[in-house]
C-alpha positions as CSV (number, residue, x, y, z in Angstrom):
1,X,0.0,0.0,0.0
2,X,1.2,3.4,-0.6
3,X,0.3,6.9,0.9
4,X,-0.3,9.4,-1.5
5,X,1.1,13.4,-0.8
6,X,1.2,16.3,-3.7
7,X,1.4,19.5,-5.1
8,X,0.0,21.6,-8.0
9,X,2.5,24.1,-9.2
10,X,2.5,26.0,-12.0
11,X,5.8,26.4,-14.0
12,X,7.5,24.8,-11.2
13,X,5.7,27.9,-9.0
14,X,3.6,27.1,-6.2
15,X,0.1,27.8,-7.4
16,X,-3.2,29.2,-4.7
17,X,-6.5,27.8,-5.1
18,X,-9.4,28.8,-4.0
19,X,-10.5,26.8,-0.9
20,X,-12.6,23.1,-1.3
21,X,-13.0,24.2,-5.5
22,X,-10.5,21.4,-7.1
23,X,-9.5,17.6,-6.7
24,X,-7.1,15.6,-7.6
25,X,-8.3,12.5,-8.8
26,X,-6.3,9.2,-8.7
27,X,-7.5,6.2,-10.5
28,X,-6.0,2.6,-11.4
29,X,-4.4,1.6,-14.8
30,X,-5.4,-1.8,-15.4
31,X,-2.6,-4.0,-17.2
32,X,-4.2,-3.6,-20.7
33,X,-4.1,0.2,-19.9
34,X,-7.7,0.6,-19.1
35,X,-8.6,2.5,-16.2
36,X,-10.3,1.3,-13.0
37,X,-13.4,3.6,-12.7
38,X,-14.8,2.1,-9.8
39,X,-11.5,2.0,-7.7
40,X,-10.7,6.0,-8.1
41,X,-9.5,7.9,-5.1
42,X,-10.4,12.0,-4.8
43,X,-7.7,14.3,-2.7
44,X,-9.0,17.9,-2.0
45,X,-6.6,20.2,-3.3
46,X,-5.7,22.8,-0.1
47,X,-5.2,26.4,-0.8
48,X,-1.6,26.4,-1.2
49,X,-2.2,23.4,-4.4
50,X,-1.3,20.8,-1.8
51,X,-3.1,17.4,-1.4
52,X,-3.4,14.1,0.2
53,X,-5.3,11.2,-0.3
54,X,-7.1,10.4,2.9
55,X,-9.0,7.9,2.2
56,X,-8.8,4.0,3.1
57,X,-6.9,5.5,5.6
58,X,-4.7,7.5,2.9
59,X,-3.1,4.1,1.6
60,X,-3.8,3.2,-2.1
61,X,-2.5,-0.2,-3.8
62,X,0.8,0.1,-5.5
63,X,0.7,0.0,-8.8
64,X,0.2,3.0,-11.8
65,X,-2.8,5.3,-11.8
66,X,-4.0,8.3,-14.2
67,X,-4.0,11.4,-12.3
68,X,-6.5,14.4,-13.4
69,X,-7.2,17.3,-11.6
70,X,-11.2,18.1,-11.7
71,X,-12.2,21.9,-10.2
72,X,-15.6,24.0,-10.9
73,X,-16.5,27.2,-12.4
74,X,-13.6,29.3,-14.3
75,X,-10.9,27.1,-12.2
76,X,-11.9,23.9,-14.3
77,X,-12.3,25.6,-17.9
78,X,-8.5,26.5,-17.2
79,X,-7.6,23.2,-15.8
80,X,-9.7,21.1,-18.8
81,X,-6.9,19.7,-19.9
82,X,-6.1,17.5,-16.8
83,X,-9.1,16.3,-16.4
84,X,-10.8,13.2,-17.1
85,X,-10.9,11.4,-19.4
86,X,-8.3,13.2,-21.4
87,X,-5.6,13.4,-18.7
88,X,-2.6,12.7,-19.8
89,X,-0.6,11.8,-16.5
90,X,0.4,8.7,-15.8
91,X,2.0,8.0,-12.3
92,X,3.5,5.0,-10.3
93,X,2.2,4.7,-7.1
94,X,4.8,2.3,-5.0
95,X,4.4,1.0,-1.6
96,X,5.5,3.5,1.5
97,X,5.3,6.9,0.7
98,X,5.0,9.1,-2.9
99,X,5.0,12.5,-3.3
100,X,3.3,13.8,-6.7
101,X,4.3,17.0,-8.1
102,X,1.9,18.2,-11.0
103,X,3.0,20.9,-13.1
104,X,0.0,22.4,-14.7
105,X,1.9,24.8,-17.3
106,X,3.0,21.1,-18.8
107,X,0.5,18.8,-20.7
108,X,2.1,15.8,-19.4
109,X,2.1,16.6,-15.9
């Protein structure tokens, strides 16, 4: 099991959010590359862009997951581009702890 920690940044800039208005959305990558729908696991993105899957007790199963960030109003017009299904960021998640960084300014995370 692995515990998830992260940050949005923004040309490798610490980006602000507005409070409780985006999530970061983790979900399984099967081994034929299909994603796990039904398994996905949501992070509240902080003001300061960090986040931390709480969740089963913040522990996820090791293994690689499709990360999109999801936000409402103006926030996810900008944000579009990470979010599902047309995310583009692929991550390992391995046992013990992970930190994620997410660079927005970059389509591939």
């Amino acid at each position: 099991m692995g515990r998830v920690k992260g940050q949005l940044v923004e040309n490798g800039q610490p980006k602000a959010f507005p409070a409780y208005q985006a999530f970061v959305q983790l979900t399984p990558v099967g081994a034929e590359g299909h994603l796990d729908v039904a398994r996905s696991f949501t992070a509240v993105v902080n003001e300061d862009g960090s986040f931390e899957v709480i969740a089963s007790g913040g522990e996820l199963p090791a293994g690689m997951y499709q990360v999109a960030v999801q936000a409402r109003g103006k926030l996810g017009v900008q944000l579009k581009a990470f979010a599902p299904p047309q995310s583009p960021v692929r991550r390992e998640i391995k046992p013990g702890s992970n930190l994620l960084t997410i660079d927005l300014a970059k389509s591939e995370g």
